[in-house]
C-alpha positions in Angstrom: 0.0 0.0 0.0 1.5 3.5 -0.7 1.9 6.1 1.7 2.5 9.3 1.1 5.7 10.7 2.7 6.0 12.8 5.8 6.8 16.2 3.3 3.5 15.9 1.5 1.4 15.1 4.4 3.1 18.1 6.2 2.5 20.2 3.3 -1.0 19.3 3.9 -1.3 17.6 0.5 -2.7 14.3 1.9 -4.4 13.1 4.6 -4.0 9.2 5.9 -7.2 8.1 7.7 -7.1 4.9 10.2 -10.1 3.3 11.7 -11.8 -0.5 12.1 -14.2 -1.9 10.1 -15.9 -5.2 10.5 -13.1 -5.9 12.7 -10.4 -5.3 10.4 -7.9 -2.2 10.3 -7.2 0.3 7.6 -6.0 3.1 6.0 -7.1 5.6 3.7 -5.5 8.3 1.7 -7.1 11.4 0.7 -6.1 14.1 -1.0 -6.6 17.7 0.4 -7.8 20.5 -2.2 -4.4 21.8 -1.8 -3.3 18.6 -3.2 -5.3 18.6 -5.9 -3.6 21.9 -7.2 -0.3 20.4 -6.5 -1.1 17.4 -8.7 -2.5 19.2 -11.6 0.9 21.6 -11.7 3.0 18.8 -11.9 0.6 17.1 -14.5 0.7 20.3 -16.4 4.6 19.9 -16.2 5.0 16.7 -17.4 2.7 17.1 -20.4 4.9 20.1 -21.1 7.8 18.5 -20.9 6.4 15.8 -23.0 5.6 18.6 -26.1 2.3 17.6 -25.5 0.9 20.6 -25.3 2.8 23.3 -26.2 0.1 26.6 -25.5 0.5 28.5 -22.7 -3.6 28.8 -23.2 -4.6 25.3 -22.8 -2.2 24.6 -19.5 -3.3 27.4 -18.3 -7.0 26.5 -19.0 -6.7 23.0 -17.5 -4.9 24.3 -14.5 -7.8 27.0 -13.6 -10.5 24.3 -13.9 -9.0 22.5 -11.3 -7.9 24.9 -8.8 -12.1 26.4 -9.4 -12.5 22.6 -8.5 -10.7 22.0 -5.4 -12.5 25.2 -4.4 -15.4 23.5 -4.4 -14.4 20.9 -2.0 -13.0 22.7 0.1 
């Protein structure tokens, strides 16, 4: 199971749940609206880097529908 470091979950990006259910233990990751922003900018970035998309526009575009997104969550 992945875990997201200590950095990220200081950074507030994630959040790690614990509880019991049915008598059995787990975890649960969730991502923060802050992290939600943080993965779309480095999404952005690598399709950038991969010439995907090459206008400013269109990653700027995709990046503002997100971050309007997580405001909604939040």
């Amino acid at each position: 199971m992945w875990i997201p470091t200590q950095a990220h979950l200081d950074a507030g990006r994630f959040v790690v749940r614990t509880g019991v259910s049915h008598g059995f233990a787990f975890n649960q990751i969730r991502v923060t609206p802050k992290g939600i922003v943080w993965l779309a900018s480095s999404i952005v970035g690598v399709v950038d880097r991969g010439k995907t998309s090459k206008c400013p526009e269109t990653q700027s575009d995709a990046l503002q529908l997100i971050i309007s997104f997580s405001h909604t969550l939040a």
